[in-house]
C-alpha positions in Angstrom: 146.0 58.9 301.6 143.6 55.7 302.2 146.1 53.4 301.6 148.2 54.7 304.6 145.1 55.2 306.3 145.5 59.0 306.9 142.5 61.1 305.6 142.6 64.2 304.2 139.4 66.1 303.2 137.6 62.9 302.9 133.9 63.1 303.4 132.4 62.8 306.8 136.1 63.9 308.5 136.2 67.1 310.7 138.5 68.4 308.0 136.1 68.6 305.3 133.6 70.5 306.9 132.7 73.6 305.9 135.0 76.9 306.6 133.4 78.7 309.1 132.0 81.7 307.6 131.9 80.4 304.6 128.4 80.3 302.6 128.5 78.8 298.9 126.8 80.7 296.5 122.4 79.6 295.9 123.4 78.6 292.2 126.7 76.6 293.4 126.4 72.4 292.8 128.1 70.2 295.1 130.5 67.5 293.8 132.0 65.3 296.2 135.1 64.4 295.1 136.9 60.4 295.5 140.1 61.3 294.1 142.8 64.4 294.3 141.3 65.4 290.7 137.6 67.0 291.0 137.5 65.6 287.6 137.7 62.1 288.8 135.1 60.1 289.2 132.4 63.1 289.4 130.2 64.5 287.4 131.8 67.7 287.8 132.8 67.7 283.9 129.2 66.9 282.8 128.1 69.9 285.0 130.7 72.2 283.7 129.5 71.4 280.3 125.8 71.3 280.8 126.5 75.4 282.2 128.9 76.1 279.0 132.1 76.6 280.8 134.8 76.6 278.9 137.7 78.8 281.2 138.2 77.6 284.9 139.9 79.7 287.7 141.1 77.2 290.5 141.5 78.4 293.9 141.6 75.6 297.1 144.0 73.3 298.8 147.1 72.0 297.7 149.2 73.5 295.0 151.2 70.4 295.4 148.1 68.1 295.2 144.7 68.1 294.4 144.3 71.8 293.0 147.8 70.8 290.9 145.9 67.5 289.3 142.5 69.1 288.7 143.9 72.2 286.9 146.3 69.3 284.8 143.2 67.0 284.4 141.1 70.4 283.3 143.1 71.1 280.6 143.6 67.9 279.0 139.9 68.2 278.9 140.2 71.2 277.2 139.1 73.9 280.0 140.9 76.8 279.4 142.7 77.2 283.7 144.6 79.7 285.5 145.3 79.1 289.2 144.9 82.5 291.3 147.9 82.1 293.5 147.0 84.4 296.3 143.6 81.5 296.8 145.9 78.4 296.8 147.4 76.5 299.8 150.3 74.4 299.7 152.0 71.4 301.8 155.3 71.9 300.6 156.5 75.3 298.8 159.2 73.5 297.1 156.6 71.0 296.0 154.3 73.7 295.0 156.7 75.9 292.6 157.6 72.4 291.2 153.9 71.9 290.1 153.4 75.5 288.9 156.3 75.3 286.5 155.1 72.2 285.4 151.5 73.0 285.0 152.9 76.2 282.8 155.3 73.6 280.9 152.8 70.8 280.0 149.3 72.8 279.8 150.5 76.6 279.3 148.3 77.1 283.0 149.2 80.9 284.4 149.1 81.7 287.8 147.3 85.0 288.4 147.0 87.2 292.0 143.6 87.9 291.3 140.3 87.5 289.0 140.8 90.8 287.5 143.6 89.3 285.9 142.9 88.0 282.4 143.5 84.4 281.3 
């Protein structure tokens, strides 16, 4: 998005401020993200690792962007991911079903309607 000079939940930008109503959890860590993948980057791997995470479930915005790259770059790290569906926004739904099929192609990543469901 920077090199068309359109941001898009870039630090510092009205869009990436909190959700109103929103409160993040007292044991929640913060990783700013530079790239569509969390994992780029960040230290968000280290962190996962440092806790003993080994399954992900993704929820955010887009499907068709940066949820779709940091569930494909979580698996090649060898998280196990599932997306919960219901949680994820998209910019384009044709976009979005083009990424969940190939998420569940390349990485065998489920989408599930809710955390109940098991990975």
């Amino acid at each position: 998005m920077l090199k068309y000079d359109y941001s898009c939940l870039i630090e510092g930008t009205p869009d990436a401020e909190p959700v109103e109503g929103y409160e993040a959890p007292p044991s929640a860590t913060r990783i700013v993200k530079t790239q569509n993948s969390a994992f780029l980057h960040t230290e968000f791997e280290a962190a996962l690792r440092a806790d003993g995470v080994t399954k992900l479930l993704l929820t955010g915005v887009f499907m068709d962007g940066c949820v779709g790259l940091t569930a494909a770059d979580a698996a090649q790290r060898r998280f196990e991911v599932a997306c919960i569906s219901n949680g994820i926004g998209h910019v384009d739904v044709k976009m979005r079903r083009s990424m969940e099929e190939w998420l569940h192609q390349m990485y065998e990543i489920n989408q599930v309607q809710s955390v109940d469901t098991p990975l």
